[in-house]
C-alpha positions in Angstrom: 0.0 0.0 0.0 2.8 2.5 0.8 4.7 1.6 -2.5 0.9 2.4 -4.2 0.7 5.8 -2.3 4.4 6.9 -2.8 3.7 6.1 -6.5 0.4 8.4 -7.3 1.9 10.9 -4.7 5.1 11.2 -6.8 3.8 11.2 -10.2 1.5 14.2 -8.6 4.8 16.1 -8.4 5.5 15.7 -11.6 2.2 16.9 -12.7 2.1 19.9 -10.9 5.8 21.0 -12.1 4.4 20.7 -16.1 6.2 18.0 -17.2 4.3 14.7 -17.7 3.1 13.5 -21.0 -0.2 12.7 -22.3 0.4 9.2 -22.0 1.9 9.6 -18.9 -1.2 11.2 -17.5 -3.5 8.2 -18.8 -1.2 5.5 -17.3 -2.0 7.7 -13.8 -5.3 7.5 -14.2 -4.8 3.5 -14.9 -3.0 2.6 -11.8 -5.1 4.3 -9.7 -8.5 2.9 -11.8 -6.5 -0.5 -11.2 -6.7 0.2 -7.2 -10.5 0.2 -6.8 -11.3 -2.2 -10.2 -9.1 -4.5 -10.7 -8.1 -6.0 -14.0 -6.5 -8.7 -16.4 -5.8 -9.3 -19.8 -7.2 -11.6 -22.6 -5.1 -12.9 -25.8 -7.1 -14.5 -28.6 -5.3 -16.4 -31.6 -6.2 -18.9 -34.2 -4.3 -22.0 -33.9 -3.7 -21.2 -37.7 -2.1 -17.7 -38.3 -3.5 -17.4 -41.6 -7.0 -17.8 -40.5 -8.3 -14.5 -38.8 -11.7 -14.6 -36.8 -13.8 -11.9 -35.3 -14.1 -11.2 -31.9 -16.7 -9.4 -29.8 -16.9 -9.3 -25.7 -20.1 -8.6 -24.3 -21.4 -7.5 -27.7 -18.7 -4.8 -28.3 -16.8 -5.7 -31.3 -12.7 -5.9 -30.3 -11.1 -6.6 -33.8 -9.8 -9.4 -35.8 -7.5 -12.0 -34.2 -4.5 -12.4 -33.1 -5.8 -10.0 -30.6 -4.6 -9.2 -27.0 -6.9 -6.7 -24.7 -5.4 -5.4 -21.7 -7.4 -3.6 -18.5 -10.8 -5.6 -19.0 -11.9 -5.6 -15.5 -12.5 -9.0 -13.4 -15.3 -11.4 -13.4 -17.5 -13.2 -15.8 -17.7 -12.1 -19.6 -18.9 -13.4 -22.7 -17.0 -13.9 -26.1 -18.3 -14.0 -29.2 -16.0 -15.2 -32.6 -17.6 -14.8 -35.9 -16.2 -15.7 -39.7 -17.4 -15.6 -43.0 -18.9 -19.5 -43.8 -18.5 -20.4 -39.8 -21.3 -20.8 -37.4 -20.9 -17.7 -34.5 -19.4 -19.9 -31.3 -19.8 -18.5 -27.8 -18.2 -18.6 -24.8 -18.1 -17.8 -21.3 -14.9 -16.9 -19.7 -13.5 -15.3 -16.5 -10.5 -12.9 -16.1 -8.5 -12.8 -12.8 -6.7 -9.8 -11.3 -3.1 -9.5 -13.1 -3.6 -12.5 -14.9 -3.7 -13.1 -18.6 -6.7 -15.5 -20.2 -5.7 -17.0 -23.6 -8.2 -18.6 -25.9 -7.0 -20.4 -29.1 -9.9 -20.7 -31.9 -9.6 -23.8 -33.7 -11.5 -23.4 -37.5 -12.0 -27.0 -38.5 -14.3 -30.2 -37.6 -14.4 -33.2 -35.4 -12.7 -31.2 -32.9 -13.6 -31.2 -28.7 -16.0 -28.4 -28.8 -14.6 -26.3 -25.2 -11.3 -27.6 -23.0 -10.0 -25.1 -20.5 -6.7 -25.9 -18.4 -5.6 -23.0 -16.3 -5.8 -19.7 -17.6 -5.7 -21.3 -21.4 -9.0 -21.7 -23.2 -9.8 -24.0 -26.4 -12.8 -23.0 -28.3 -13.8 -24.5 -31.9 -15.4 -22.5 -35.0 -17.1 -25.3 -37.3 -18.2 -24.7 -40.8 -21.8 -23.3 -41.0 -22.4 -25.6 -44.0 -19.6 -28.3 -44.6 -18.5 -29.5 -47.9 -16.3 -32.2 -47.7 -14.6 -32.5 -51.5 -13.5 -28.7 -51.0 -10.4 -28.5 -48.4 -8.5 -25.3 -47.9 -4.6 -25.1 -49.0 -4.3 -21.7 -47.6 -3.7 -22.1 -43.6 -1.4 -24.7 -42.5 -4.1 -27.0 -40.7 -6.4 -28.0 -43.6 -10.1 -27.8 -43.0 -13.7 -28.2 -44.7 -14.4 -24.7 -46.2 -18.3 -23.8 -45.9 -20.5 -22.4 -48.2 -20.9 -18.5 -46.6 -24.0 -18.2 -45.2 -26.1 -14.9 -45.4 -26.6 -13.5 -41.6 -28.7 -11.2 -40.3 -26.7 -9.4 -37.8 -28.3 -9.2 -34.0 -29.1 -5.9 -32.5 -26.4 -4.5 -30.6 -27.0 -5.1 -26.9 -27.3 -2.0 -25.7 -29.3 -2.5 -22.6 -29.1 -6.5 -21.9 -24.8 -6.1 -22.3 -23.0 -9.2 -20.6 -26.7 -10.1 -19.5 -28.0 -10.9 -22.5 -25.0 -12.7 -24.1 -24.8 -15.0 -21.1 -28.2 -15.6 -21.6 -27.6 -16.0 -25.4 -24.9 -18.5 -24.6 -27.2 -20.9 -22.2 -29.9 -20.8 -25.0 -27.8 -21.9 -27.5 -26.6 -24.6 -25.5 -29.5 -25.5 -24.9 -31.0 -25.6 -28.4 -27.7 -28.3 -29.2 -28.0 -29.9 -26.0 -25.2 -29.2 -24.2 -26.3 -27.4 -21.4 -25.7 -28.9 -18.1 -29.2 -29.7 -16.1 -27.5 -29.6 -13.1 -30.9 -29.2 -10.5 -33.0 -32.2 -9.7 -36.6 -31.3 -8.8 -38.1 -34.4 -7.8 -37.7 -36.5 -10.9 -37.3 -33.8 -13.3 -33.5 -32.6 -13.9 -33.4 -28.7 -14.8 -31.2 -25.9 -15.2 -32.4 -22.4 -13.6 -30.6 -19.0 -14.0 -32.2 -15.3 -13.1 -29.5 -12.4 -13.3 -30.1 -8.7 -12.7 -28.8 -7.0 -16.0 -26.6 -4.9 -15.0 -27.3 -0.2 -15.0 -31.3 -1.7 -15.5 -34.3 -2.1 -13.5 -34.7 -5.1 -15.0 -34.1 -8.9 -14.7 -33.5 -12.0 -17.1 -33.9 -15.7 -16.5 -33.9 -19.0 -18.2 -35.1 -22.0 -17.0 -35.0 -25.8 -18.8 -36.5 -28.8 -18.0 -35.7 -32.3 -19.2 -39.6 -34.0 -20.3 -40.3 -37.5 -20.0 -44.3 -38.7 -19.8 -45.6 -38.0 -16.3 -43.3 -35.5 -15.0 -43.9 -33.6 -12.5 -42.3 -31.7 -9.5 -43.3 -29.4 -6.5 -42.9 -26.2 -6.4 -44.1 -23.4 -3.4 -44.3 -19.9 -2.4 -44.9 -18.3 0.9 -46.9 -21.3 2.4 -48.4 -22.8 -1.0 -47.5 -26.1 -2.8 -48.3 -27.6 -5.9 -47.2 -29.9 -8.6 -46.6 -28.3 -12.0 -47.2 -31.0 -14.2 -44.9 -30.9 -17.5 -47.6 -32.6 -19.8 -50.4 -30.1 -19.4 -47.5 -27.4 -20.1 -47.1 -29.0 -23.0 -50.4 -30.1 -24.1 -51.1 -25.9 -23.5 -48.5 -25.6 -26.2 -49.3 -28.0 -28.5 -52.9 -26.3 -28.9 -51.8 -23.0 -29.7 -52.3 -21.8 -33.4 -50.5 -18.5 -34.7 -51.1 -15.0 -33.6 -53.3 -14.1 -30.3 -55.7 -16.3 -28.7 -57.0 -17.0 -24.7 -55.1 -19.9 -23.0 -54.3 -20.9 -19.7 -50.7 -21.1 -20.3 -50.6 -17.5 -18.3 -50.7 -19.6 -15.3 -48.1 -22.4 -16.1 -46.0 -23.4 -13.6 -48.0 -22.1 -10.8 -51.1 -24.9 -10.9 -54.3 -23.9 -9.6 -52.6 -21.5 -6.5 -53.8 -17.8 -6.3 -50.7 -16.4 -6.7 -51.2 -15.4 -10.2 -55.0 -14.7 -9.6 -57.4 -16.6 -12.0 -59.4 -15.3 -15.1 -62.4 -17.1 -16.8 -61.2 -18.1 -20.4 -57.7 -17.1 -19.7 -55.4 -14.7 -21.0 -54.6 -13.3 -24.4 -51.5 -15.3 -25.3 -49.4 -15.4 -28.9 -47.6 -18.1 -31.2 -44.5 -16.3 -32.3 -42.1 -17.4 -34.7 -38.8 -16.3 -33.5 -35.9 -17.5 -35.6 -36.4 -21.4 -36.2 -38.3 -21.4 -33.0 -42.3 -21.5 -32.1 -42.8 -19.4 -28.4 -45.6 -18.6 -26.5 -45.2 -15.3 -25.8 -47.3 -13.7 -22.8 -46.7 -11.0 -20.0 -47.4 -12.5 -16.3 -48.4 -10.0 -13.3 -46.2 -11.2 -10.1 -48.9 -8.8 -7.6 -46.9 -10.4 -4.1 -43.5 -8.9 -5.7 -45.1 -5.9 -8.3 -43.4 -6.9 -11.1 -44.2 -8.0 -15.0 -42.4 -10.5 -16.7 -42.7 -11.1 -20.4 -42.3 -14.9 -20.7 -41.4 -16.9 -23.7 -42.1 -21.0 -23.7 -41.4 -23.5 -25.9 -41.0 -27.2 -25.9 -37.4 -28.1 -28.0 -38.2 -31.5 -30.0 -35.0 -32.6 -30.5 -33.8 -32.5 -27.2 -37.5 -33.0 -25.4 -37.0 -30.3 -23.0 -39.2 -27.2 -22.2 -37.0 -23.9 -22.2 -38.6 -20.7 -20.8 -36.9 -17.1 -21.0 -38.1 -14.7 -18.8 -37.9 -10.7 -18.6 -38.8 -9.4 -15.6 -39.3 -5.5 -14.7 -40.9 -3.1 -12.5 -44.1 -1.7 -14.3 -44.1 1.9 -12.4 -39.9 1.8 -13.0 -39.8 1.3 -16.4 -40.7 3.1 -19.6 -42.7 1.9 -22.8 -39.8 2.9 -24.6 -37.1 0.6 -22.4 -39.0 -1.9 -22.4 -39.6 -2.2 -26.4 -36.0 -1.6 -26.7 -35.3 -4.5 -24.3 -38.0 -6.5 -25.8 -36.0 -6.2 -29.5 -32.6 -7.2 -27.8 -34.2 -10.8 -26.4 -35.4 -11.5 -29.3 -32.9 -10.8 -31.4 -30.8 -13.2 -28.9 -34.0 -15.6 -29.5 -33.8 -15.2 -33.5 -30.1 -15.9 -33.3 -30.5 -19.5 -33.5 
């Protein structure tokens, strides 16, 4: 701590006598940023030189690799590698104070997808659409080369920030399969996340729930229990036809309790296509808490599991405006697919 204070209290000195730099000055303001936030730094290569990727963090676009980023501040972020012909990968990583991540992006196939050993990270960029007589003789690890694919690009995450690519990150994963159900509820495994997005009144979540027939698991809130049962959530689903109609899916997950109230024919609920992807899209009043939620179901075939996004916010907090913004940015995460 004294070598910290002798530090800013001589380079004061200098600042008052006229004679640091520009650079000089930023560096200052560095060290002493790095007292109160501290930081790390993050290298990302291609295990071929020749092959350069794209790289965003938490939906800020950083450059082309090899790329190294010094100062980003500790914690939990998101990266995001794109190239012409290659499906966008994603991952979650986590930078330490004084410590420098490195993640190598392998371009090619029959690779293992994520391996992490210290502070070194292995992701894997696969074609988008492979064709196997075509190989590339350009990069010294040879590889399928893809057909480019035409890409709408996502809305910039200007509210949702790390939020939403976390979030984009668990739904992809659990569109392929790969996400981890790592709760039991009674015989039904699951995998439940809420997180406050950050600067916002406002809160995401995903849940996912492995179906088999007869599932079911108990749930409660200040002194109530029931049993949501996983085929009439699904069965709800099933029946819906496009655009706006009444259902009782409004009250999924919370049986036949009055927390949610109860209205005669339901509530106005719609079929949405969103990417590849059929939701039911309705808005839920919590009235014990005083919040909204705008809540998006659907049940995944391929995997058989139920995957819910939720966006949660303060009604008397939060303006029509934010909250069509907000509204654009999940979706766009949701269309991403």
């Amino acid at each position: 701590m004294n070598k910290k204070a002798s530090l800013i209290g001589g380079a004061l000195i200098i600042l008052l006598a006229g004679t640091i730099t520009v650079s000089a000055n930023t560096s200052l303001r560095d060290n002493i940023s790095d007292l109160f936030v501290p930081k790390g730094s993050l290298k990302v290569v291609t295990d071929s030189p020749a092959q350069q990727v794209q790289i965003s963090i938490d939906s800020e676009p950083k450059g082309t690799t090899p790329l190294e980023i010094n100062r980003i501040t500790t914690g939990k972020h998101v990266l995001k590698v794109t190239s012409d012909g290659y499906k966008e990968s994603f991952q979650e990583f986590t930078i330490d104070a004084k410590k420098l991540r490195t993640i190598t992006v392998t371009v090619g196939e029959n690779q293992q997808p994520y391996t992490e050993q210290g502070q070194t990270v292995r992701l894997v960029l696969t074609p988008a659409v492979p064709v196997a007589s075509a190989v590339s003789t350009t990069v010294a690890t040879s590889f399928a080369v893809a057909t480019p694919t035409k890409k709408v690009s996502p809305v910039t995450l200007q509210l949702l920030k790390t939020s939403g690519e976390q979030l984009r990150l668990e739904y992809k994963k659990a569109l392929d399969g790969t996400l981890a159900l790592t709760e039991n509820l009674d015989a039904v495994k699951a995998f439940r996340k809420d997180r406050e997005v950050e600067g916002e009144n406002l809160f995401l979540s995903i849940a996912v729930y492995q179906y088999k027939p007869g599932a079911t698991y108990k749930e409660s809130y200040e002194g109530e229990e029931w049993q949501r049962n996983l085929d009439k959530d699904i069965q709800l689903f099933k029946n819906l036809k496009s655009g706006f109609q009444k259902s009782d899916m409004y009250y999924m997950g919370y049986g036949d309790t009055s927390v949610m109230g109860r209205q005669d024919g339901g509530f106005d609920v719609e079929l949405k296509k969103i990417g590849k992807v059929n939701f039911a899209l309705f808005t839920t009043a919590f009235g014990p808490a005083g919040t909204k939620a705008l809540r998006y179901f659907t049940f995944h075939e391929p995997t058989q599991q139920i995957i819910e996004i939720g966006l949660g916010y303060y009604p008397n907090n939060t303006s029509e405006k934010q909250l069509s913004q907000v509204k654009s940015e999940l979706e766009s995460i949701l269309a991403d697919n």
